[in-house]
C-alpha positions, 0 to 999 in steps of 0.5 A: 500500500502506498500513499497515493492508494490510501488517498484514493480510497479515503476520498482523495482530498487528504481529510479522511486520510488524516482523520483516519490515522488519528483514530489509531491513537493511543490516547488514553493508555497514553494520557494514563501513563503521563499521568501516573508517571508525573507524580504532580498530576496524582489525585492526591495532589489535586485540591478538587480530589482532596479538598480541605478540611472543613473546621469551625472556629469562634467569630469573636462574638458570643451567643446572646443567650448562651454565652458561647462563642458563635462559631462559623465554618472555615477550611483547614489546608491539607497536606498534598504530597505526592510520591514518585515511585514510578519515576524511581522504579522506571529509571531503575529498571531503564538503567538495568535493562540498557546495562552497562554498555551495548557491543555490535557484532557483525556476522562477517569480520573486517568487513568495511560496511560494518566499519561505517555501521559501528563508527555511526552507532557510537557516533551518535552515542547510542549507548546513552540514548538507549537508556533514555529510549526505554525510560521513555517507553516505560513511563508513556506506552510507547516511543520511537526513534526517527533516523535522518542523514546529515548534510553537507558531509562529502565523504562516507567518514564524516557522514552519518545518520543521526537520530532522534527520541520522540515520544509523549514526553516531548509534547508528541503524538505518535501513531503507527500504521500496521499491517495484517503481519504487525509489520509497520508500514506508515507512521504519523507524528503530530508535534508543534511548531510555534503556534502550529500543529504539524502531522507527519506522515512517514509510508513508502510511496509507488517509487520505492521510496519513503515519503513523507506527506505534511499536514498542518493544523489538521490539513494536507499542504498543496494538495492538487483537487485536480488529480486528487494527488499531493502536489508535494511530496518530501521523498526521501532516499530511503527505502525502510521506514526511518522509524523505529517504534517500540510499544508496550500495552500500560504503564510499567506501574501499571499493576500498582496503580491503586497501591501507590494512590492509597500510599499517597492517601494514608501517607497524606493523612499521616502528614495531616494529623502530625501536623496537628498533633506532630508536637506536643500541645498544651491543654489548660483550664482557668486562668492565667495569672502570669507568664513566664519571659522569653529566655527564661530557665525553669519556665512556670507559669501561675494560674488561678486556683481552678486552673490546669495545664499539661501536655497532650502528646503521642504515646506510641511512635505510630507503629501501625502506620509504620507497618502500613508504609513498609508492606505497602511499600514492599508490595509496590516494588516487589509487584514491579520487580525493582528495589528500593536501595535507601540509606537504611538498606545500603547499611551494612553492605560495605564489606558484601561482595559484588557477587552476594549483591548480585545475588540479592538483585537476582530479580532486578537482573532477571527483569532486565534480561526479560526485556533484552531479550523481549520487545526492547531488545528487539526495538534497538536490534531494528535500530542496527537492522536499519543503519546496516540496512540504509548503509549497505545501499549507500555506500555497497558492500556483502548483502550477507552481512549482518550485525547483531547488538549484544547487551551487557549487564551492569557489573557490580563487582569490585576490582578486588573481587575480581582480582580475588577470584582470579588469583584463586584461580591461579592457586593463589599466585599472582596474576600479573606483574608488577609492572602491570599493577602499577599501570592498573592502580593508576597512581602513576604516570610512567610505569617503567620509571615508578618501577625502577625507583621501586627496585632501587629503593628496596636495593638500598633497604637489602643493602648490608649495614656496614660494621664501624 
């Protein structure tokens, strides 16, 4: 199907085409997950979800006939905290689940279109954007990564593709167009520009080529009414969609959803009450007849002969609120599979291996495996399918070649874990000499020439004391 084809069929004038495209938004999946990942927008930080607390208090006048304060209704400020766990569940498992770096492994070596290919990737530091790109797919449903070639690069060296991350984040409407094999074959993205609401519409034309059609404020720019054809089409020189789209159905906290918003509730609540009965307060009768000066020790204050004061204060430390917040709290990331790593829990873990922490994160690992090798993993292994792809038509090379991208984990093992292992491996010998471990130390510029001192200095520490 090409662009021309849709046009016909949707009525020729590029409404219908433009309508249609926008009932395949994910609007409200979408709109949820902004939602529940900006933590500003929760329920509980919203006056009309969680409105003041109604209280009476005294006018100043007294009731004729009773004697009694005549009190009027005002409103009690209440506390509106919201708590970002998804922000810090999200970034956590982004960070797991891009790993420590990412490698390109070619299916034939030496070979001079995968050095194009891997000098474009690192290039564009796509490492780095990897991470952002699950971030982002995690918190708004879905995400995607448009290429686009530089300009006005002469020679195949300087040239690359570069890339970009568009998403709901960046105020973006993405709407992706499939096929009966959820194979994509267009893709539509609404943006701003100014005052101006612009849809790009990315599909493979009757050329061969991608075009890319441009609507603006809801309608088609020059199109021919005559021939009922667009009579301007952007066509580019690739022949693959420049687009990488990564999709997942909700929110990746989704499935605490509710947890979290009665978190924030009986956390809010909390707040509330301490900030009433936080500190102590003083109940009194009678009347005072004298009060003691500011600054002064032994502070007493007389009162008349009917007259009490003491202290109303908290007996326990609001143990069941405790438990509250730490099993809830525990259900939230354990439901998510991350982990909360606060100060409290790093306590302690000065003296525990790399490896035992492993061990403890089994799960935080397991997850992120699940995505390298799930819809995440397959998302980036299209970003190098479409660089070795575009590459090899332009610049030529083995149509055999394929590169595959390989994810490496974040590796929590210290260098002492590392050289403890290896020398029991060794029999407890040395693994490396000594000139090699002042090179690994770092601590100094010159290896040969701190090694020579070294030796020299130990020469004159052996040197035999001479008898008088």
């Amino acid at each position: 199907m090409n662009i021309s084809a849709i046009f016909r069929i949707l009525g020729g004038d590029g409404k219908d085409v433009y309508n249609g495209l926008r009932r395949l938004s994910k609007k409200q999946s979408v709109e949820n997950a902004i939602k529940q990942y900006d933590s500003k927008l929760h329920d509980v930080a919203s006056p009309s979800k969680r409105p003041n607390k109604v209280i009476f208090v005294p006018n100043g006048q007294k009731d004729p006939i009773t004697g009694e304060d005549i009190l009027i209704e005002d409103e009690a400020s209440v506390s509106r905290v919201p708590v970002s766990f998804e922000q810090y569940i999200i970034k956590q498992k982004a960070i797991f689940a891009s790993g420590s770096d990412i490698t390109l492994k070619p299916s034939i070596e030496k070979s001079d279109l995968f050095k194009h290919i891997e000098r474009n990737w690192y290039d564009n530091k796509t490492d780095f954007v990897v991470y952002d790109l699950f971030r982002q797919v995690m918190a708004y449903t879905h995400a995607a990564v448009i290429f686009y070639g530089e300009k006005d690069k002469e020679t195949f060296d300087d040239f690359r593709y570069k890339m970009k991350i568009v998403s709901p984040e960046t105020g973006d409407v993405l709407e992706p167009f499939f096929d009966e094999h959820r194979d994509l074959i267009a893709f539509g993205r609404e943006y701003k520009v100014e005052d101006k609401t612009r849809y790009d519409f990315y599909i493979i034309g009757e050329s061969g080529f991608v075009e890319i059609r441009r609507f603006e404020n809801g309608l088609i720019i020059n199109y021919d009414i005559e021939s009922a054809e667009p009579s301007e089409v952007f066509v580019t020189t690739y022949t693959k969609l420049p687009i990488v789209y990564i999709s997942q159905d909700v929110a990746e906290c989704d499935v605490t959803e509710e947890m979290i918003g009665e978190f924030e509730e009986s956390f809010n609540d909390f707040c509330t009450q301490m900030g009433y009965s936080g500190e102590a307060i003083l109940f009194g009768k009678g009347n005072a007849l004298s009060l003691p000066a500011k600054g002064q020790a032994g502070k007493y204050m007389e009162g008349s002969a009917d007259s009490d004061l003491k202290y109303v204060q908290a007996d326990s430390q609001h143990e069941s609120r405790g438990f509250q917040f730490d099993l809830m709290q525990k259900f939230i990331f354990g439901l998510n599979r991350a982990v909360f790593l606060d100060i409290e829990a790093m306590k302690g873990m000065g003296d525990v291996s790399g490896e035992t922490l492993k061990r403890m994160l089994t799960d935080c690992y397991l997850e992120a495996t699940s995505k390298q090798k799930g819809y995440l993993g397959m998302g980036v292994q299209r970003m190098a399918n479409w660089l070795t792809h575009t590459w090899r038509e332009l610049s030529g090379g083995d149509k055999s070649l394929r590169v595959y991208v390989e994810f490496h984990e974040i590796n929590l093992n210290s260098e002492s874990d590392k050289v403890t292992l290896a020398m029991k491996a060794n029999g407890g010998l040395p693994v490396m000499t000594h000139q090699r471990s002042i090179s690994y130390a770092g601590m100094e510029e010159d290896s040969d020439k701190a090694l020579k001192e070294i030796n020299s200095q130990s020469k004159a520490q052996d040197a035999p004391v001479p008898v008088e």
